[in-house]
Structure formats: C-alpha cells, structure tokens
C-alpha positions in Angstrom: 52.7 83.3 137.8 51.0 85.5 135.3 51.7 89.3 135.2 48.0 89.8 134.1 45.5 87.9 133.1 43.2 90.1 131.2 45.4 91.7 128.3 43.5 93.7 126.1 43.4 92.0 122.3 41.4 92.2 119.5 39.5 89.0 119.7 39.3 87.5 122.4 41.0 83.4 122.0 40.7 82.0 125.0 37.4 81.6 125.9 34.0 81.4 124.1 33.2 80.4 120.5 35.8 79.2 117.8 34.2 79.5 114.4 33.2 82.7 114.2 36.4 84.2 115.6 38.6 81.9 113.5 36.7 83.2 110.2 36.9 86.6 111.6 40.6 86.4 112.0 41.3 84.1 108.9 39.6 85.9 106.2 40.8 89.2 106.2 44.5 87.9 106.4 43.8 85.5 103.6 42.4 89.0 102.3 45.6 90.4 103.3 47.9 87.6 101.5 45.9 87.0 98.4 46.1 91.6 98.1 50.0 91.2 98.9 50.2 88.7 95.8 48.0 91.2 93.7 51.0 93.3 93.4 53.0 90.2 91.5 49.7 89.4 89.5 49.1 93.0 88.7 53.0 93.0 87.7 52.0 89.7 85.1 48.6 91.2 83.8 50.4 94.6 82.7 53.7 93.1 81.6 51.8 90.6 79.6 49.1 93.2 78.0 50.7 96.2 77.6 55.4 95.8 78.0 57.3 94.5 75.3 57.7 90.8 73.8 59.6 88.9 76.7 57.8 91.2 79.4 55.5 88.4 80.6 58.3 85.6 80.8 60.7 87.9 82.5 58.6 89.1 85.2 57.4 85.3 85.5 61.6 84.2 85.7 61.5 86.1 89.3 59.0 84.4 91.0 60.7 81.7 92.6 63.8 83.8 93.3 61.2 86.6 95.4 59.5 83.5 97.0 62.3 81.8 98.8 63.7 85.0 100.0 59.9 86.1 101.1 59.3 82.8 102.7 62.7 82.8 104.7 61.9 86.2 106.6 57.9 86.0 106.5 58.9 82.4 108.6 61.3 84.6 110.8 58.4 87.2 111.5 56.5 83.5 112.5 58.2 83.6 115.5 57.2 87.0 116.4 53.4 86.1 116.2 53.8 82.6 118.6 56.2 84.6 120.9 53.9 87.6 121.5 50.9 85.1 121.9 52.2 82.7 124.0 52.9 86.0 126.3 49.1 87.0 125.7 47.9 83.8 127.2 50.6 84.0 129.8 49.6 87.5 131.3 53.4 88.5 130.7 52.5 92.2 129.2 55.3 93.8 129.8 57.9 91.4 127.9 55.5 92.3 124.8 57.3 95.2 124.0 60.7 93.9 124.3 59.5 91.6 121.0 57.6 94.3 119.3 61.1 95.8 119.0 63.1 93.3 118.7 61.2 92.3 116.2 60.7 95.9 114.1 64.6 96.4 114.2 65.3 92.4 112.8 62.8 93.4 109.9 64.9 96.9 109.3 68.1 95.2 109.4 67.3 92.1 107.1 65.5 94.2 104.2 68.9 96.5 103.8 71.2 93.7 104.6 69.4 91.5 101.3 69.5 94.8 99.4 72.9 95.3 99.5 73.6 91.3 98.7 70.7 91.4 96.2 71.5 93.6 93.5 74.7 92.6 92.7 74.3 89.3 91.9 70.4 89.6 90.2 71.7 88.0 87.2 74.0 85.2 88.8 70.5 83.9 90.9 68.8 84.3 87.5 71.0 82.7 85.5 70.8 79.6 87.7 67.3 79.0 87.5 67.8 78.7 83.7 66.4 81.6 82.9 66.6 82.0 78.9 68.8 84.2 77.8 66.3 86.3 75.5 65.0 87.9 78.8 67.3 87.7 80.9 68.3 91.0 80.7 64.4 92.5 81.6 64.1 89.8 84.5 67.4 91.3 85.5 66.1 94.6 85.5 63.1 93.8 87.4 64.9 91.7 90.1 67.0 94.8 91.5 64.5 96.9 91.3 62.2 94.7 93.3 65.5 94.1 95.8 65.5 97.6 96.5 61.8 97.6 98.2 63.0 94.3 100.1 63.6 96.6 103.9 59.9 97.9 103.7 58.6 94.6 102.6 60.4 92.8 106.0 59.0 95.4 108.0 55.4 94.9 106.8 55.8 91.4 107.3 57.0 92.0 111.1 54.6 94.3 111.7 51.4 92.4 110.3 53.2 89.7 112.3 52.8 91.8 115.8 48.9 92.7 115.0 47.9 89.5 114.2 49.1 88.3 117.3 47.1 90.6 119.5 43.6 89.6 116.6 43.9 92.7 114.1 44.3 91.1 110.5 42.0 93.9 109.6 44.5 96.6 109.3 47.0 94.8 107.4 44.6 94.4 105.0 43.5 97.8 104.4 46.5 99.1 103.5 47.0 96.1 101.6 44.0 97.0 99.6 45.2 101.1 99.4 48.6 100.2 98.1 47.6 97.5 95.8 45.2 99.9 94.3 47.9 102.4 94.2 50.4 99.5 92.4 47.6 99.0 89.9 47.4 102.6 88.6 51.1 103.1 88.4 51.5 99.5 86.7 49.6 101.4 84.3 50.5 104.7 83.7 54.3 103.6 83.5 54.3 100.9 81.6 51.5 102.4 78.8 52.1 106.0 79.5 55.6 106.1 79.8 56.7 103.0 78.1 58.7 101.7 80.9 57.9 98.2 80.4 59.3 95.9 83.1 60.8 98.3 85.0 57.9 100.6 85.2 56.2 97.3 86.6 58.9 97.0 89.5 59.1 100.6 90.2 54.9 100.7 91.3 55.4 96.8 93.4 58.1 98.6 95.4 56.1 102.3 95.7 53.0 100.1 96.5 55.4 98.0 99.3 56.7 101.3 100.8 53.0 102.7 100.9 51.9 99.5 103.0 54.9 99.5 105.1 54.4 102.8 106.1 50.3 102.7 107.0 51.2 99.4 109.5 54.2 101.0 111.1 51.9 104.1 112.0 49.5 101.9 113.1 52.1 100.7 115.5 53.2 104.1 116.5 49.7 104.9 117.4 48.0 101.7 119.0 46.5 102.8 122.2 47.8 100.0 124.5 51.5 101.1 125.9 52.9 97.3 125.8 52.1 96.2 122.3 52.6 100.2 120.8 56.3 100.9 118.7 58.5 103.7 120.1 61.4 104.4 117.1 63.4 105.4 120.2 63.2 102.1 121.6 64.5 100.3 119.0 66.9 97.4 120.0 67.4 94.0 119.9 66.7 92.0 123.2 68.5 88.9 122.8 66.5 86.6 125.2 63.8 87.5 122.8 65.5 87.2 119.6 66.4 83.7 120.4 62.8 82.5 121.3 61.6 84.3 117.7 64.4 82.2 116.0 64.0 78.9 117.6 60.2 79.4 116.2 60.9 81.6 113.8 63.7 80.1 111.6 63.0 76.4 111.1 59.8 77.8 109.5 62.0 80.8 108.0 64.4 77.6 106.5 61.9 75.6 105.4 59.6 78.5 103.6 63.4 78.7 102.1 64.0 75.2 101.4 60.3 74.6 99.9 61.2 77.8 97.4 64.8 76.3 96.7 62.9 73.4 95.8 60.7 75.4 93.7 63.9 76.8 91.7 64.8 73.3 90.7 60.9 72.7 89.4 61.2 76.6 87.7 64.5 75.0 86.0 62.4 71.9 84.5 59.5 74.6 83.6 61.8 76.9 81.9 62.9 73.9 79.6 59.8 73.8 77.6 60.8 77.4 76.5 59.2 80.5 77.1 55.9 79.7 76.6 55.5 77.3 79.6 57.7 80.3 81.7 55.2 82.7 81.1 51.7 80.2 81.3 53.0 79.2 84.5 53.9 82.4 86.2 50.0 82.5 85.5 49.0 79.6 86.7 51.3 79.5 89.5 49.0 83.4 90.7 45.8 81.1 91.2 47.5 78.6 92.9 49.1 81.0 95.4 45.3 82.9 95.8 43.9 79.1 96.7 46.9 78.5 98.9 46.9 81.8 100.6 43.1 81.0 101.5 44.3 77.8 103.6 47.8 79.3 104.9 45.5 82.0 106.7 43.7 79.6 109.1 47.3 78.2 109.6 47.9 81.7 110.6 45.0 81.7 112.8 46.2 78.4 114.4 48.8 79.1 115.3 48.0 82.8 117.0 45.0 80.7 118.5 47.3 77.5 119.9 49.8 79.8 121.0 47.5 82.0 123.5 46.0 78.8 124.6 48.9 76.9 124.9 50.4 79.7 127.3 47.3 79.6 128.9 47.5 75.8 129.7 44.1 75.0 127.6 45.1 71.8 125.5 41.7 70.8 125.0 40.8 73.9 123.3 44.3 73.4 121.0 43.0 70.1 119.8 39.4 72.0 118.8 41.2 74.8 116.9 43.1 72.1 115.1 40.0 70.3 114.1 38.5 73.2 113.2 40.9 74.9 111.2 41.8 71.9 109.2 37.7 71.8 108.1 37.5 75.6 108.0 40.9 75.7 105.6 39.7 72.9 103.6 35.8 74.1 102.4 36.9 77.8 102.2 40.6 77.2 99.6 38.2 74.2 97.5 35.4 76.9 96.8 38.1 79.4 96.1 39.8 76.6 93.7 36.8 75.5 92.0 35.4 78.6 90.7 39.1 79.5 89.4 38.8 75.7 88.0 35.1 75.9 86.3 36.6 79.9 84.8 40.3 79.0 84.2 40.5 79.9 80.3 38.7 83.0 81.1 40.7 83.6 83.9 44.3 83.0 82.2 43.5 85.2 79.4 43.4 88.1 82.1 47.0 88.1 81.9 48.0 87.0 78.5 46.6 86.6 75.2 48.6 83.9 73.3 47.0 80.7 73.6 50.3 79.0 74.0 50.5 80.8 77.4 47.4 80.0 78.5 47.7 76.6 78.0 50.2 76.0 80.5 48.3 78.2 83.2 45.6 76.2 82.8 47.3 73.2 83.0 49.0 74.4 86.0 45.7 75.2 87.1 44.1 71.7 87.0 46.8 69.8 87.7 48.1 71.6 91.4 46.0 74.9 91.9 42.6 72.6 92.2 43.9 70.1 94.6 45.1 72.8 97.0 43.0 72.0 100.0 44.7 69.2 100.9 47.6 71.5 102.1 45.2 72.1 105.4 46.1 68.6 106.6 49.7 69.1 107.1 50.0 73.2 107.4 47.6 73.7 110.4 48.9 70.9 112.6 52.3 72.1 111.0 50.7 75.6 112.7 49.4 74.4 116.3 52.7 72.3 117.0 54.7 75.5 116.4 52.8 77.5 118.3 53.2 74.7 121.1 57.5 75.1 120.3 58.1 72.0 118.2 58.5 74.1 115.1 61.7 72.1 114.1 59.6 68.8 114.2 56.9 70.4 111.8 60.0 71.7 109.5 61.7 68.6 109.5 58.6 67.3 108.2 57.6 69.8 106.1 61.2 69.9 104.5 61.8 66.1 104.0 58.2 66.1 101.7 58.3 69.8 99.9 62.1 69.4 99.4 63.9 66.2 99.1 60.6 64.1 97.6 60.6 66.9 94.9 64.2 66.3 93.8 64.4 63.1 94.4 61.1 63.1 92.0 62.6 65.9 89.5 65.6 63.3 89.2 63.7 60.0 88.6 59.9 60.1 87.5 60.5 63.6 86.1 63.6 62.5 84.1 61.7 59.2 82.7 58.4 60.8 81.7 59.6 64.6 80.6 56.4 66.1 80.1 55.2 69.4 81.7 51.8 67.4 83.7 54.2 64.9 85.1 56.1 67.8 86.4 52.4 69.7 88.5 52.2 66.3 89.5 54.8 66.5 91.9 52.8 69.1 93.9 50.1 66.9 95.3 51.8 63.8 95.7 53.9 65.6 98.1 50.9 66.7 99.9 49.7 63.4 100.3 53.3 62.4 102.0 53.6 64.7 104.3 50.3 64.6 105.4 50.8 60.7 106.3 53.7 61.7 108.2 52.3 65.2 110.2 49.3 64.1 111.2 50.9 61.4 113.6 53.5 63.9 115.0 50.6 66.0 115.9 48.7 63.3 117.6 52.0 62.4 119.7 53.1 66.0 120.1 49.6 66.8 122.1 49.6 63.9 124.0 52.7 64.3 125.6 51.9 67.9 126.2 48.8 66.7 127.9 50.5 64.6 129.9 53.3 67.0 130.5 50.4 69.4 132.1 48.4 66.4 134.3 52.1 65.7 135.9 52.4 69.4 136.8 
C-alpha cells in the first residue's frame, strides 16, 4: 500500500491536463540542455575567432570523446529520475531520500574516479579517433583540462536528475543560464586578454561547470520538503537503491555510450577529409545537438510523467503522454531546425570565418540537423518504456540502430561512395530503422502491462 498519497511536487502529473504541464516541464530543460551545450559552442565560437590556427579543429577533436563519457553517466542519473518518480506515484516518501543519496554520492564518486583515468591517457583516446597530428597537441590540452571538471559535471547531472523528478526543470536552468554567462566572459578574457588560447577555453567550461554544480546542490541542501532535501552527512550508498537506478539507469547509460562510440568511428571518417571538415562539423554538429536537445526534453518529460503514472497504476494516461510527447517533440525540434536551416550560412559564420569550414557545418546542417524531429518517434516511446522498467528492451533497440547499422554502414555504403554527404546520411536512415522497430515494442510493452494490471 502507499505510504502517502499526496506527495508534494512541482507539477502536479497525475491528474489534470497534459499539454500545458508537459510544455511547462519540457521547455525549460530543453532550455537547460541546449545552455549546458552553450558552454562547448561558446568554447567553438572563441577558439575559432579569437585562439590560434588549429584552435577550432582541436576543440572540435573532443567532442565525441566528452559525449560518450557524458552520455554514459547522464543515462546512469536516468535511473535516478524513473526511481524517484515511480516512488512519487507510489506514495513511498520516505525511500526518496535513500535515492537522493545514493544518488549524490554515485555522481561524486564517478566524476573523480574518470578524473583520475582521464588525464593520463587524453592523448591515447585522441589519437584513436584519428585526430591529426597538427592539433593534437591543443585537443590534448583541452581534454584534461575538461577531465578535471568531470566530478562537478556528474553531480549536476544527478542532481538536475532528482529535481526534475519531483517537476522543477526551472532551477537547473537558471544556473545553467548564470554559469554559461559566466563561461562566456572568461572564454573571452582568457583567450583575447590573456592569450591562453585552448586552454583558456577549457579553464572557463570547467569554472562555468563548478559554478552550476554548486547552485543545484544548494538548492538541494535547502529544498523545504525533508524527503526529497540533501543532508552531506547522509551521504551513502543504499544498495537496494543503487540496483534499481542501474537496472534503469545503465542500459541507457551503455547505450548513450555505445551511440557516442559509434559516433567516434563517424568522427574518424570526418577527420579524413582533413581539418577543414573537423572543424565545419564540430559546427554543425552544435545545431544539431540544440535541435536534438529540443526533442530529448519531452523524452525527459515522458519518462518523469510515465514513471509517476505508472507507479500510480494509470496506463491510460501513459499511452496519452506518449502520444503527446511524440507530437509535442516533433513541432517544437522542426521549428527549432528550420529557422537554423533557412539562417545556416549566417549562423556558421558565428563560429568560423573560413568558408571551407562553413561549408561542412552547413552541410552537416542540412543533411542531419534538419531532419531531427524524427528522433521523437523512437526516443519518447524509448522514454515511457523505461520509465515502465523495460529500459534494456528500449537500449537493445536503440543500440542495434545508432550502433551496429552505423558501422555496418561506415564499412559498406560509406566505403563505396566516400564522400562527406554520404557519411550525414547515415544519421537519418538510422532514425527511420529504429523507429520501425520501437514503435512495435511500445505497442506490446503497454499491452501486456495493461493486461498485467486487469489480472491484478
């Protein structure tokens, strides 16, 4: 039986209208996201204005590394949202805390514990995405400086995790907009002031990470309800808890990984049409994450949603917030995309001015960034069958289209027609798969749920 019923949360899932809550909660994390990916763009625009030749390119060479170990723990902190909302619609408030914890301490540990493995081999994870040689040394640089921000940026991620599971994506976001105002003007007064060049770039991401970090976690210290509030004293790891936050947690964590791993193998085809098409697409490759970040946020709001509902025994209302979300993530991302689309010259040239560059952002642009949508028809069913604990069935999913289509493509149509569009192309075709595949494991997932509930 529930503990009690009437836990006090932000916004309020169970009951009542879905639009309006799921825009209220969607948009300021997509806010959120798209702020948290300011900080790399920022790191672009200034390193491709104002740092030394090879600046741009080097910066650009890290981006595939920092996703795939980004993705891994943001899927980990996954868990932590579906665990504490699944409680939420439950009534269980006192096991809240024993996650908020758990949950805190994870994020503490993993950020030293990639710090320390980090640094040391920079170059080695550098040098086997074929970075070139003439910047290796900068993208070196950059790399373990960024590493050395990496235990604030896994506590942010927990934390935003545990407030967007009670309905706050508001305050994530304003210290999102703080720091990444604060990463702008040291971007620039280190890099044109002091003449730091790409490590004056790294140096302000990781200030403007710790600055983040540290408004959420007092945030957490301070939040008025007793269950969902973080006690430093209390920290520990619960290890009925920690397993429910992994078996959600890290099949998303592994295939966030996996998709990024992927990603490494595409970086490697990038980087050999030289520099150029390194540094256009780390260009690009910014719009497309804004666009994506626009749709991953009603995931987000899926999934909190699903999960309080699903605890609650609502199924009905878990196939509306489905349908919803998929139209919701759809209109919103394709507006986003096609004003970047219509201004994409303009646009590029915000972060580079060689025209070589540019050209292979905007190609980027119109050959992935503008189909980006279609992401909402695999990523929030993806959302709502975690949230009802199948998240291996979504990764398995999720892994066989991002992943092993992509390779197998990289190694056959990529190989025969070697040209930098076939390469984009990749991006939405895989869409397409996995999207024939997810949307049927939804529609059986539910059912049987259904079912599973009438029976009871």
């Amino acid at each position: 039986m529930s503990e009690n019923n009437n836990l006090p949360v932000k916004n309020n899932m169970l009951t009542g209208s879905l639009a309006d809550k799921l825009i209220l909660f969607a948009l300021p994390l997509a806010a959120s996201n798209i702020l948290q990916q300011l900080f790399n763009s920022v790191d672009v625009a200034v390193a491709g204005r104002f740092a030394e030749d090879g600046a741009l390119g080097a910066v650009g060479a890290n981006t595939a590394i920092i996703a795939l170990i980004i993705n891994l723990f943001t899927g980990l902190a996954l868990g932590t949202n579906v665990v504490i909302a699944t409680l939420i619609g439950q009534g269980r408030k006192g096991e809240v805390t024993k996650v908020v914890h758990t949950s805190v301490a994870v994020g503490i540990i993993s950020g030293i514990a990639i710090t320390l493995v980090g640094i040391p081999i920079a170059d080695r994870l550098l040098i086997l995405t074929g970075t070139h040689e003439s910047i290796l040394g900068m993208a070196t640089l950059y790399l373990r400086i960024y590493f050395l921000g990496m235990p604030f940026i896994m506590v942010y991620n927990y934390g935003a995790a545990i407030l967007r599971s009670i309905g706050n994506t508001k305050l994530p976001m304003y210290a999102l907009i703080i720091s990444g105002i604060i990463n702008t003007g040291l971007n620039l007064v280190l890099v044109i002031v002091f003449s730091m060049g790409v490590a004056g770039v790294a140096i302000a991401t990781v200030v403007s990470n710790i600055i983040s970090t540290v408004i959420v976690v007092i945030a957490l210290l301070r939040e008025k309800e007793e269950w969902i509030r973080l006690d430093l004293r209390k920290l520990s790891i619960d290890k009925l808890y920690l397993k429910k936050i992994f078996s959600i947690g890290a099949p998303a964590g592994l295939q966030g990984a996996l998709f990024s791993f992927s990603n490494v193998f595409v970086q490697s085809g990038i980087n050999s049409f030289g520099p150029d098409a390194t540094a256009g697409s780390s260009v690009g490759l910014n719009f497309e994450y804004f666009t994506f970040y626009m749709a991953n946020a009603f995931t987000q709001a899926s999934i909190t949603f699903a999960g309080q509902n699903y605890g609650a025994g609502n199924l009905k209302r878990c196939r509306k917030i489905c349908r919803q979300c998929i139209i919701l993530a759809l209109v919103f991302t394709e507006i986003m995309a096609f004003v970047f689309g219509v201004f994409r010259t303009p646009f590029a040239s915000l972060y580079t001015p060689k025209p070589a560059e540019i050209e292979y952002a905007v190609s980027r642009m119109m050959n992935v960034m503008i189909f980006e949508g279609m992401v909402a028809f695999y990523e929030v069913p993806g959302g709502v069958m975690r949230a009802m604990g199948h998240s291996y069935l979504s990764s398995v999913i999720a892994i066989f289209g991002t992943v092993v289509f992509r390779l197998i493509w990289m190694g056959t149509v990529f190989v025969k027609w070697h040209s930098f569009e076939m390469l984009m192309t990749v991006y939405p075709v895989s869409w397409i798969l996995i999207t024939v595949i997810m949307l049927p494991a939804y529609f059986i997932v539910i059912r049987k749920a259904e079912k599973s509930y009438i029976s009871k």
